[in-house]
Gaussian input, Z-matrix of N, CA and C with variables (Angstrom, degrees):
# hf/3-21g

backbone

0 1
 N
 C     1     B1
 C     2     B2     1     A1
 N     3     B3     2     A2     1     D1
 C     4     B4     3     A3     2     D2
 C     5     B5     4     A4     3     D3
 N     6     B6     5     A5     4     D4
 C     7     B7     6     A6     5     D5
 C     8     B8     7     A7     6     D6
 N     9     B9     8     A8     7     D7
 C    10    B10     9     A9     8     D8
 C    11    B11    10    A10     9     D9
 N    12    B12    11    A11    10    D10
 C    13    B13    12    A12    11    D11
 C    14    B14    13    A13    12    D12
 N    15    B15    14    A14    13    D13
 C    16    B16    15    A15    14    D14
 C    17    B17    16    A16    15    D15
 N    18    B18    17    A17    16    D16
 C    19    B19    18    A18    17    D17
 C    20    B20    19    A19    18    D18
 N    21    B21    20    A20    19    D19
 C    22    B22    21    A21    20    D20
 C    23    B23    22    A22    21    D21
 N    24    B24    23    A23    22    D22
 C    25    B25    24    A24    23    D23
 C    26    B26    25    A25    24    D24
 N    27    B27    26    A26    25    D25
 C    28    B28    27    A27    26    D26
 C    29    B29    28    A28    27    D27
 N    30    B30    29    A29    28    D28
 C    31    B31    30    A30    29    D29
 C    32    B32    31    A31    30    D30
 N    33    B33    32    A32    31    D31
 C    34    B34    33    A33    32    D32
 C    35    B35    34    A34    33    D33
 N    36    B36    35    A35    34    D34
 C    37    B37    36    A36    35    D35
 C    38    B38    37    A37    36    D36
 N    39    B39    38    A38    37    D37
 C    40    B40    39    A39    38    D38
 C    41    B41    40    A40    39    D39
 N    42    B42    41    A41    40    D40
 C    43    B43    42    A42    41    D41
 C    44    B44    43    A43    42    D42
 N    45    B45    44    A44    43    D43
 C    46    B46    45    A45    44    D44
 C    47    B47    46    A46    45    D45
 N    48    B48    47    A47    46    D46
 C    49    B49    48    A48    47    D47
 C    50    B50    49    A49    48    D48
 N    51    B51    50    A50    49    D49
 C    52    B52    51    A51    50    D50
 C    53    B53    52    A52    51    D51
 N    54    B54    53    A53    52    D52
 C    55    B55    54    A54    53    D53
 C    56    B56    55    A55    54    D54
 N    57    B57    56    A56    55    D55
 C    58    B58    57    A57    56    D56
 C    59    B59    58    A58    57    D57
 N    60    B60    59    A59    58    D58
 C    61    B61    60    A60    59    D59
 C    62    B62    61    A61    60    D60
 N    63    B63    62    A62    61    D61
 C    64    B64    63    A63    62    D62
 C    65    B65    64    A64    63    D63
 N    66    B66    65    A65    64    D64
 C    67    B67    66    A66    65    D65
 C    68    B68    67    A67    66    D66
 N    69    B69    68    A68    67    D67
 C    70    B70    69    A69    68    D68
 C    71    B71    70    A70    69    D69
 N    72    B72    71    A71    70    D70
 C    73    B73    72    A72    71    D71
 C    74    B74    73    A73    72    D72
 N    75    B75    74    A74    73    D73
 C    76    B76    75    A75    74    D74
 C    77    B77    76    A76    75    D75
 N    78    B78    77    A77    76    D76
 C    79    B79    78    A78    77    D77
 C    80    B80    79    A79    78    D78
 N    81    B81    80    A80    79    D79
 C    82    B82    81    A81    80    D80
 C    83    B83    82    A82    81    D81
 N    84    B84    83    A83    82    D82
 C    85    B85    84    A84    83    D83
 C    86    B86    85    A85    84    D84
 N    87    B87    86    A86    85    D85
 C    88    B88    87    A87    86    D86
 C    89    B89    88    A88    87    D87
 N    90    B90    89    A89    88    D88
 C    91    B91    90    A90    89    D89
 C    92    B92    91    A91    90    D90
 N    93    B93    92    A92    91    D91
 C    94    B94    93    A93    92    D92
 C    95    B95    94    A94    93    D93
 N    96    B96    95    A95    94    D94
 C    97    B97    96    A96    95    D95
 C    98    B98    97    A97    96    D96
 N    99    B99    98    A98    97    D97
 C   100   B100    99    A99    98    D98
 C   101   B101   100   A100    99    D99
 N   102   B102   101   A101   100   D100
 C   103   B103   102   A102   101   D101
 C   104   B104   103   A103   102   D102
 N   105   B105   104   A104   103   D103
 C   106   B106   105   A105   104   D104
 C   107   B107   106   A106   105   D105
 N   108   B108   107   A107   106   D106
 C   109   B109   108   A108   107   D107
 C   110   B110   109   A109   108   D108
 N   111   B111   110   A110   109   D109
 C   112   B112   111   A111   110   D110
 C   113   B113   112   A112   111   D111
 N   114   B114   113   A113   112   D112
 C   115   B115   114   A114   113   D113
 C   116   B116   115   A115   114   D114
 N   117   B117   116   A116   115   D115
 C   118   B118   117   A117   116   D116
 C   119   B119   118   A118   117   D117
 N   120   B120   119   A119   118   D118
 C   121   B121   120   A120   119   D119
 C   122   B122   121   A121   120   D120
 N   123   B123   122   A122   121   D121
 C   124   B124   123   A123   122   D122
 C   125   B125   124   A124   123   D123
 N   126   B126   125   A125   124   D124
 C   127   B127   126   A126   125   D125
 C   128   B128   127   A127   126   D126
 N   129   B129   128   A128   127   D127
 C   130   B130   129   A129   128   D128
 C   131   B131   130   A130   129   D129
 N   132   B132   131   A131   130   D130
 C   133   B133   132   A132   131   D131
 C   134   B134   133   A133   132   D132
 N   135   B135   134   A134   133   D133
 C   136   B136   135   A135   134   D134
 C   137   B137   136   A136   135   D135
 N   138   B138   137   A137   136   D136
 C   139   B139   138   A138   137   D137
 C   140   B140   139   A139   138   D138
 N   141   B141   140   A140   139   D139
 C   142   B142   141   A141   140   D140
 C   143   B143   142   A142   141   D141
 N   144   B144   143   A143   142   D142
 C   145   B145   144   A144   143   D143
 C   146   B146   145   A145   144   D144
 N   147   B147   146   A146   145   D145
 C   148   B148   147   A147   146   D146
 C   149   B149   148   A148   147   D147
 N   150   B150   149   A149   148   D148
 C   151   B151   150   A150   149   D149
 C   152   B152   151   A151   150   D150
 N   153   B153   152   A152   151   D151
 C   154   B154   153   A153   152   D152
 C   155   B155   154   A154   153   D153
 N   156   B156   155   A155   154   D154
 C   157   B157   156   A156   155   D155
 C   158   B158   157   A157   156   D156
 N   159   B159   158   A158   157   D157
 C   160   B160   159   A159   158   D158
 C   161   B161   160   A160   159   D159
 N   162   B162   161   A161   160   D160
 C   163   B163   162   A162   161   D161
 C   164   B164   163   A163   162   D162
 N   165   B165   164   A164   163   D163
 C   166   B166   165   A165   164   D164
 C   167   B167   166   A166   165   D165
 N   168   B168   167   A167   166   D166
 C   169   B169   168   A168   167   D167
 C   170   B170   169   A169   168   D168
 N   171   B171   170   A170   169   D169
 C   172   B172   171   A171   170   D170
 C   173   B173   172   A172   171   D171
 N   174   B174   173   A173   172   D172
 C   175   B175   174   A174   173   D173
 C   176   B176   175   A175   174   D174
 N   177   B177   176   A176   175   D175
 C   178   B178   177   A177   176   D176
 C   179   B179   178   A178   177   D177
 N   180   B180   179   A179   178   D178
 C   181   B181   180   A180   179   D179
 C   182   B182   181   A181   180   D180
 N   183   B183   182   A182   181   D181
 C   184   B184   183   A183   182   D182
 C   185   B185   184   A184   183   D183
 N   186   B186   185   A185   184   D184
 C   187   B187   186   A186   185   D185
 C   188   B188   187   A187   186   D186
 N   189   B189   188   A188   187   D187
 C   190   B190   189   A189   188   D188
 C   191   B191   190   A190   189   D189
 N   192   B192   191   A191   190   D190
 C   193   B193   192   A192   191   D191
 C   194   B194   193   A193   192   D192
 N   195   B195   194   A194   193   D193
 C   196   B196   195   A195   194   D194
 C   197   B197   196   A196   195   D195
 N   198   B198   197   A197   196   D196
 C   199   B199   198   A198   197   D197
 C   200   B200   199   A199   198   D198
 N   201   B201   200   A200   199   D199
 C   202   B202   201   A201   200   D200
 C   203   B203   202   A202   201   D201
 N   204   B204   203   A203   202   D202
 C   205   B205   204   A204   203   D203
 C   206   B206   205   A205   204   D204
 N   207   B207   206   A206   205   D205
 C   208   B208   207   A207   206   D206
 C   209   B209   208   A208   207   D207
 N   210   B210   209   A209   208   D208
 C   211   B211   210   A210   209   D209
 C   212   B212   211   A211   210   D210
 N   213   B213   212   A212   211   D211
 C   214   B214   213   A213   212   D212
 C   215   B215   214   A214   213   D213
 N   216   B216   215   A215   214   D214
 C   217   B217   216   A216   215   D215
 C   218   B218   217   A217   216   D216
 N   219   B219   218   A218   217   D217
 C   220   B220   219   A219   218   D218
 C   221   B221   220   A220   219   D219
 N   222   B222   221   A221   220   D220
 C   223   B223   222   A222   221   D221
 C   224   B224   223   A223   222   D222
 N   225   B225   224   A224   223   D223
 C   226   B226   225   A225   224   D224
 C   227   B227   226   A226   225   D225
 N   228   B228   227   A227   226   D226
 C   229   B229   228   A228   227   D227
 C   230   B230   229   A229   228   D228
 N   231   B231   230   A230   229   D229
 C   232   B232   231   A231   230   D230
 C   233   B233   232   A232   231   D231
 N   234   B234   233   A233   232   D232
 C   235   B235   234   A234   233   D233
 C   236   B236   235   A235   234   D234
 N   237   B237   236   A236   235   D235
 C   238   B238   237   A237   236   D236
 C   239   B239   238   A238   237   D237
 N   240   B240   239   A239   238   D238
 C   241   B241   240   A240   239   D239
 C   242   B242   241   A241   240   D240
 N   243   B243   242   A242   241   D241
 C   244   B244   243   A243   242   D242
 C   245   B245   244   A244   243   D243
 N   246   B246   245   A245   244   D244
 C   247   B247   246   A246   245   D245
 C   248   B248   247   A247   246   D246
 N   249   B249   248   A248   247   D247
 C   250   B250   249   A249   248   D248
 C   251   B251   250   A250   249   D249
 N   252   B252   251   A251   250   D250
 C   253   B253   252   A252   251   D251
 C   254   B254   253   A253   252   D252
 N   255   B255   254   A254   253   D253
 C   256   B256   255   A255   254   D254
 C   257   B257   256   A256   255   D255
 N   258   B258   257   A257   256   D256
 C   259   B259   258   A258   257   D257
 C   260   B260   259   A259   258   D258
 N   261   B261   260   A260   259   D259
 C   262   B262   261   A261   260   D260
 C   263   B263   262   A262   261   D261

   B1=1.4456
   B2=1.5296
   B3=1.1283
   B4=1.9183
   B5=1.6474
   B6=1.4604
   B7=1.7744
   B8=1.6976
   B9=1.3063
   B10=1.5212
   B11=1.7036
   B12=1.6274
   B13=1.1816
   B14=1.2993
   B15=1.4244
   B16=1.3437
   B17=1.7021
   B18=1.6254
   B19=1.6353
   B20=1.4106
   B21=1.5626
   B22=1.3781
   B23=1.3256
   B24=1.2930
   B25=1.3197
   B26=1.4084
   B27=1.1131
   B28=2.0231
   B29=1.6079
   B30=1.2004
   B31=1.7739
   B32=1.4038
   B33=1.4191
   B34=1.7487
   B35=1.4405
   B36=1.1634
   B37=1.8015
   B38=1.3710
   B39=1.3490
   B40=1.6844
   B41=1.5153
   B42=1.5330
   B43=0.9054
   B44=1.6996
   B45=1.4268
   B46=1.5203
   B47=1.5350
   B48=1.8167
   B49=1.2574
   B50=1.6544
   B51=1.4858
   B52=1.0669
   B53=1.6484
   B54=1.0533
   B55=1.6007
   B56=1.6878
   B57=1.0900
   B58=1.3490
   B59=1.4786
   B60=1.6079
   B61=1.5589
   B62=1.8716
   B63=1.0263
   B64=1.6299
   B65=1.2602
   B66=1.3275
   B67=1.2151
   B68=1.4986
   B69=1.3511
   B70=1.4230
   B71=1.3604
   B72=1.4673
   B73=1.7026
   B74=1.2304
   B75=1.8548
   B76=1.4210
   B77=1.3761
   B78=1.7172
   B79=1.1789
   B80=1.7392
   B81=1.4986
   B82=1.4477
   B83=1.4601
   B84=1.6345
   B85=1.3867
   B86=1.2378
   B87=1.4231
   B88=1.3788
   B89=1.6850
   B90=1.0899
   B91=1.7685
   B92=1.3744
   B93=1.8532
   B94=1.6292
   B95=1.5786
   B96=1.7966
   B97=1.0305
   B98=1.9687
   B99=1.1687
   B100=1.3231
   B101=1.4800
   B102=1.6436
   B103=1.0445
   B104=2.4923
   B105=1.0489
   B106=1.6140
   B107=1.4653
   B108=1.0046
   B109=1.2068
   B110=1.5318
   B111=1.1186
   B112=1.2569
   B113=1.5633
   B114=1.1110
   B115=1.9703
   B116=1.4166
   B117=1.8784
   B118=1.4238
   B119=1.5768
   B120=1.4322
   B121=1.8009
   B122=1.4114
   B123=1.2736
   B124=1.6409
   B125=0.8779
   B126=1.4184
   B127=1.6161
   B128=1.6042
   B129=1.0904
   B130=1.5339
   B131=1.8588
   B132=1.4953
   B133=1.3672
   B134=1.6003
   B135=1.4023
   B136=1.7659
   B137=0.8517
   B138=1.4065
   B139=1.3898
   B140=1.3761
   B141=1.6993
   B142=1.3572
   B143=1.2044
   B144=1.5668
   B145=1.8415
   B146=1.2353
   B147=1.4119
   B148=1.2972
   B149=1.7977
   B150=1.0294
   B151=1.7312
   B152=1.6828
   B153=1.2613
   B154=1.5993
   B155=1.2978
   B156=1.8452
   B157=0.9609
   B158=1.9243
   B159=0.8745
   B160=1.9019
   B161=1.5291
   B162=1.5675
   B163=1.2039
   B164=1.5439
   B165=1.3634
   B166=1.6997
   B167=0.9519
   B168=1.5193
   B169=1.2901
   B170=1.6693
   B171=2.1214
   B172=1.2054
   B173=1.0530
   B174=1.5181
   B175=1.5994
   B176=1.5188
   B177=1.8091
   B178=0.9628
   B179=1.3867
   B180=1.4056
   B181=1.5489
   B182=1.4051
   B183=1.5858
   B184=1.6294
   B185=1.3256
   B186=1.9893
   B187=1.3028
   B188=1.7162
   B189=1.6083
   B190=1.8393
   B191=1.6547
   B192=1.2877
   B193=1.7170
   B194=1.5738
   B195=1.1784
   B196=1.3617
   B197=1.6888
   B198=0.9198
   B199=1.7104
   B200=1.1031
   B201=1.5247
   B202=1.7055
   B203=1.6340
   B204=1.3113
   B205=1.1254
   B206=1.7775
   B207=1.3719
   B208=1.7546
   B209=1.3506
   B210=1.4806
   B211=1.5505
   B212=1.6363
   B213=1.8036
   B214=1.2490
   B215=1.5360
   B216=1.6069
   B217=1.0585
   B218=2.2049
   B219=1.4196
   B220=1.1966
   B221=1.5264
   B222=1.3664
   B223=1.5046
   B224=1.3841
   B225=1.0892
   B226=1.7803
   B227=1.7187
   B228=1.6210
   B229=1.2689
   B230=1.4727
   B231=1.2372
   B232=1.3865
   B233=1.5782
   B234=1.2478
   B235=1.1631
   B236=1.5203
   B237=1.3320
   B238=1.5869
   B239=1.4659
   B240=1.5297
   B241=1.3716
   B242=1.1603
   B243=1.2089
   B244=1.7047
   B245=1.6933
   B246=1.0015
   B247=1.5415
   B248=2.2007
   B249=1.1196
   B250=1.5949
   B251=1.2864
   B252=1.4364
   B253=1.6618
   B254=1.9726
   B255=1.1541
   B256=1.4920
   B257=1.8079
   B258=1.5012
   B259=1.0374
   B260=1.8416
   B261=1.0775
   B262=1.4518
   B263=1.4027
   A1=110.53
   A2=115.21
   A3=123.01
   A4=92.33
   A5=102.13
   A6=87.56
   A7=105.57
   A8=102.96
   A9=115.35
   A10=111.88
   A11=112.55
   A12=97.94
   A13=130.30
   A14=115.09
   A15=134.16
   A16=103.79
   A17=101.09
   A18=121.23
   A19=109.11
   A20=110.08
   A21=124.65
   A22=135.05
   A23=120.41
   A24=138.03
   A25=138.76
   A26=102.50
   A27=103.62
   A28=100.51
   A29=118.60
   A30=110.25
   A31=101.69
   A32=139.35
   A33=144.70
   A34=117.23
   A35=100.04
   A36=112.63
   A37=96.37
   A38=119.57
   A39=106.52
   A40=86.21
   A41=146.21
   A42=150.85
   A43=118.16
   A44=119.45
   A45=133.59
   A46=85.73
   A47=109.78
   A48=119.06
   A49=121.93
   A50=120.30
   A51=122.47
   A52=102.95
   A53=127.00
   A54=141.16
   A55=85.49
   A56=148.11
   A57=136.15
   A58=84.18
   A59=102.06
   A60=97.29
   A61=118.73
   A62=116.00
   A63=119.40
   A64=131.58
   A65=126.32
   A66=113.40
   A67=145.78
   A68=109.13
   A69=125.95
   A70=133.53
   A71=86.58
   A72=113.45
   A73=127.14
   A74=109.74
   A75=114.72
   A76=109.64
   A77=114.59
   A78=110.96
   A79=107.75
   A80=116.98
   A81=116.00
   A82=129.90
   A83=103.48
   A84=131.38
   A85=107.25
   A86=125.51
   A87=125.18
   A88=109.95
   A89=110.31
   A90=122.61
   A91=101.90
   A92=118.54
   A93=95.71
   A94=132.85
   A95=93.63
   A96=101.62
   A97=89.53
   A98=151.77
   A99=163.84
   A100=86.73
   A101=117.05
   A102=140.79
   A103=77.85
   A104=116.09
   A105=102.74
   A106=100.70
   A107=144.65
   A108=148.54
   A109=111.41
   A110=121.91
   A111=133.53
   A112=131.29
   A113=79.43
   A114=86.73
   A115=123.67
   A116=108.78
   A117=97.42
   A118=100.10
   A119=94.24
   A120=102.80
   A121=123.83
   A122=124.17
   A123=106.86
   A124=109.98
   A125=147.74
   A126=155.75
   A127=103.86
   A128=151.85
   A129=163.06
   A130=100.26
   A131=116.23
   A132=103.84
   A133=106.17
   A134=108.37
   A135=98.60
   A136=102.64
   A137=135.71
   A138=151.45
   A139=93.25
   A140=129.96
   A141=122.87
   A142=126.41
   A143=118.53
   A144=119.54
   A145=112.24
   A146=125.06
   A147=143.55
   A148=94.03
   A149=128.12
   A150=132.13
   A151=102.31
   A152=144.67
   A153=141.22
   A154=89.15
   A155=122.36
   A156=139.93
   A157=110.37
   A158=93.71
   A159=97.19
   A160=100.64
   A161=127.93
   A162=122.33
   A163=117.48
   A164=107.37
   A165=116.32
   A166=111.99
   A167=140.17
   A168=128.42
   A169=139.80
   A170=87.92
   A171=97.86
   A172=150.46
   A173=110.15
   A174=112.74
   A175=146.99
   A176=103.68
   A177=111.26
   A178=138.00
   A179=119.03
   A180=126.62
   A181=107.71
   A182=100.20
   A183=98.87
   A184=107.52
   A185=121.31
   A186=117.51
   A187=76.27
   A188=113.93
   A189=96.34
   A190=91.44
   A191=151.16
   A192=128.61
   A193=101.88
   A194=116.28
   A195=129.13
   A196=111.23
   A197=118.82
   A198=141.14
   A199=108.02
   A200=114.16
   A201=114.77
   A202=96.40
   A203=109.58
   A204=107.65
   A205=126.98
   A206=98.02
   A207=106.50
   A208=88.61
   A209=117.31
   A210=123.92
   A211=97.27
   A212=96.97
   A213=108.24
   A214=131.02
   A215=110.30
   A216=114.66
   A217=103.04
   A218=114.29
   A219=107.29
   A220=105.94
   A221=121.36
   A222=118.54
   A223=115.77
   A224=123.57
   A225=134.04
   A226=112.02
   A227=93.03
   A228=120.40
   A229=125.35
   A230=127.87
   A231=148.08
   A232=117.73
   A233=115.46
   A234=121.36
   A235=117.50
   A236=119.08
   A237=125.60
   A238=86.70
   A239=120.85
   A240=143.83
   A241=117.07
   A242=124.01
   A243=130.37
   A244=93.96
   A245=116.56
   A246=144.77
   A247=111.07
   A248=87.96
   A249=90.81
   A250=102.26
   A251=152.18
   A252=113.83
   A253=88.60
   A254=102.77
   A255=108.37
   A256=88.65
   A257=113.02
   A258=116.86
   A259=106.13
   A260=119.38
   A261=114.24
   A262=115.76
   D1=-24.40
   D2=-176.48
   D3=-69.02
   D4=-50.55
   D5=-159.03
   D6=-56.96
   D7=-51.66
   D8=174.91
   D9=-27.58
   D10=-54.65
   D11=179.47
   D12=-103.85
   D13=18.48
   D14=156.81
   D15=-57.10
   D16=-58.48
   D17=-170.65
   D18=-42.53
   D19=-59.42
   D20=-171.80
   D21=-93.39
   D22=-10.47
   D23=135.51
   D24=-115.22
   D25=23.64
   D26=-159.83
   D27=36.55
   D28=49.07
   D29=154.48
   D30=82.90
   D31=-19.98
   D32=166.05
   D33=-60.32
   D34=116.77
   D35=179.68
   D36=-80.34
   D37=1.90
   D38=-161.50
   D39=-130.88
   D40=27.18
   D41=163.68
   D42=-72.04
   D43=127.72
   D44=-176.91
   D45=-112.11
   D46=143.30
   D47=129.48
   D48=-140.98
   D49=72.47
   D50=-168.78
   D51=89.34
   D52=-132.02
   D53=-165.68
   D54=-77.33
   D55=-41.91
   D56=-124.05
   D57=-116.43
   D58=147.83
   D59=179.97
   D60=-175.48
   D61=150.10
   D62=-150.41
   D63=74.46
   D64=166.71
   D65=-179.88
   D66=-24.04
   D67=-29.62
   D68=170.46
   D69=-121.12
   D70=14.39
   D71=175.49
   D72=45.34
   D73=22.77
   D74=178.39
   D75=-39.49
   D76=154.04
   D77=164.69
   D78=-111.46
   D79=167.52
   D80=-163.85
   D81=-40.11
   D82=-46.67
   D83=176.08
   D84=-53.92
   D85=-52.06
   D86=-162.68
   D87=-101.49
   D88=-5.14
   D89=166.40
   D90=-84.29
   D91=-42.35
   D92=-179.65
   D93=-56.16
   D94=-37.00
   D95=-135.07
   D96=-96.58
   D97=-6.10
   D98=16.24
   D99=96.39
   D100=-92.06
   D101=-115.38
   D102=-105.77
   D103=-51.05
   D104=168.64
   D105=-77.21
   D106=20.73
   D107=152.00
   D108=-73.26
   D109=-62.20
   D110=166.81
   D111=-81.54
   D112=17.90
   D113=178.40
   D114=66.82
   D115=27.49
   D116=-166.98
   D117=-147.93
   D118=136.72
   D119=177.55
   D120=6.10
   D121=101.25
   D122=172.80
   D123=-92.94
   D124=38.21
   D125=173.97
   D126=-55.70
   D127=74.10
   D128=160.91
   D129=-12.78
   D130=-5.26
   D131=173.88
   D132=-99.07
   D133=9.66
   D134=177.50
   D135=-122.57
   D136=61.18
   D137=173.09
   D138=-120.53
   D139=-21.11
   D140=155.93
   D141=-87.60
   D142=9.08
   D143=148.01
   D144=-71.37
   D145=133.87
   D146=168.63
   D147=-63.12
   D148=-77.87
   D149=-177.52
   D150=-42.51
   D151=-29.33
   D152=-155.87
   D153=-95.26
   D154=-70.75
   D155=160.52
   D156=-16.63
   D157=-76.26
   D158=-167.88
   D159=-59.27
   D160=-29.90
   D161=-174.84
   D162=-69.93
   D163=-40.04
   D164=174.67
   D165=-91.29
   D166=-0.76
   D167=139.71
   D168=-40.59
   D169=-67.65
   D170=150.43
   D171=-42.07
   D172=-36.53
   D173=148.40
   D174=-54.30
   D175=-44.77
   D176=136.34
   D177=-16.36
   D178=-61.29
   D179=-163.30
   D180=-83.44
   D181=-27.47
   D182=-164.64
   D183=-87.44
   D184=6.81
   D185=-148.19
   D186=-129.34
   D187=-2.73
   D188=175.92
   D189=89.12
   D190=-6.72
   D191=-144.12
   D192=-93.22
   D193=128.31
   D194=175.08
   D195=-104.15
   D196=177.04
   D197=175.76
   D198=-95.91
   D199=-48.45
   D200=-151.26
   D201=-178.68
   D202=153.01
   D203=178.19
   D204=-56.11
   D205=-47.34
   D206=178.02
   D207=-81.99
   D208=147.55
   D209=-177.88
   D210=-137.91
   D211=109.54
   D212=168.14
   D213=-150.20
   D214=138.14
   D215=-138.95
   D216=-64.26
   D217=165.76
   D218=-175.45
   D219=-125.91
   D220=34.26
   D221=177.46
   D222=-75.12
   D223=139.36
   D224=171.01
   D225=-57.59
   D226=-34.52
   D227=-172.01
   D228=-62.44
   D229=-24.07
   D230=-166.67
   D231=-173.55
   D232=151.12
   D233=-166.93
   D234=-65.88
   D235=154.33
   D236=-159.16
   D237=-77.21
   D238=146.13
   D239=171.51
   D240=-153.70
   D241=171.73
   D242=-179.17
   D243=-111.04
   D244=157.00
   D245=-144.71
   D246=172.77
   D247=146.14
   D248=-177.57
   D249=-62.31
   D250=-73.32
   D251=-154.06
   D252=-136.11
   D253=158.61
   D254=-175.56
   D255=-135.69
   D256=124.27
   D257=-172.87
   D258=-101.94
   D259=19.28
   D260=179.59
   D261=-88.74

């Protein structure tokens, strides 16, 4: 999960790229729907907690959930690569 959010934010909970945003650069759609999945706030402004963020990630990973079939990362920050799941 570190490399992931190295990839997608260089490690910034306070990271924007367009729609996608915080550490794991969820985007709104896929933070709501994630996040009432798990019984927990889908407020799109706690996608800039580092702790909210890392928690629905983890879920994410442990639940298999992808974006799209090709999975690639969308940081400004470093060059586009494939990586196991890109949550934006």
């Amino acid at each position: 999960m570190r490399y992931v959010a190295i990839c997608e934010s260089g490690f910034r909970s306070n990271a924007v790229n367009g729609p996608y945003k915080g550490l794991y650069q969820f985007g709104p759609f896929t933070w709501r729907n994630i996040r009432i999945e798990i019984g927990e706030d889908p407020d799109p402004d706690l996608r800039f907690s580092a702790e909210e963020s890392a928690q629905t990630a983890a879920y994410a990973v442990s639940q298999g959930k992808r974006a799209s079939g090709r999975i690639v990362t969308r940081s400004k920050n470093f060059v586009k690569s494939s990586i196991d799941l890109d949550f934006g």
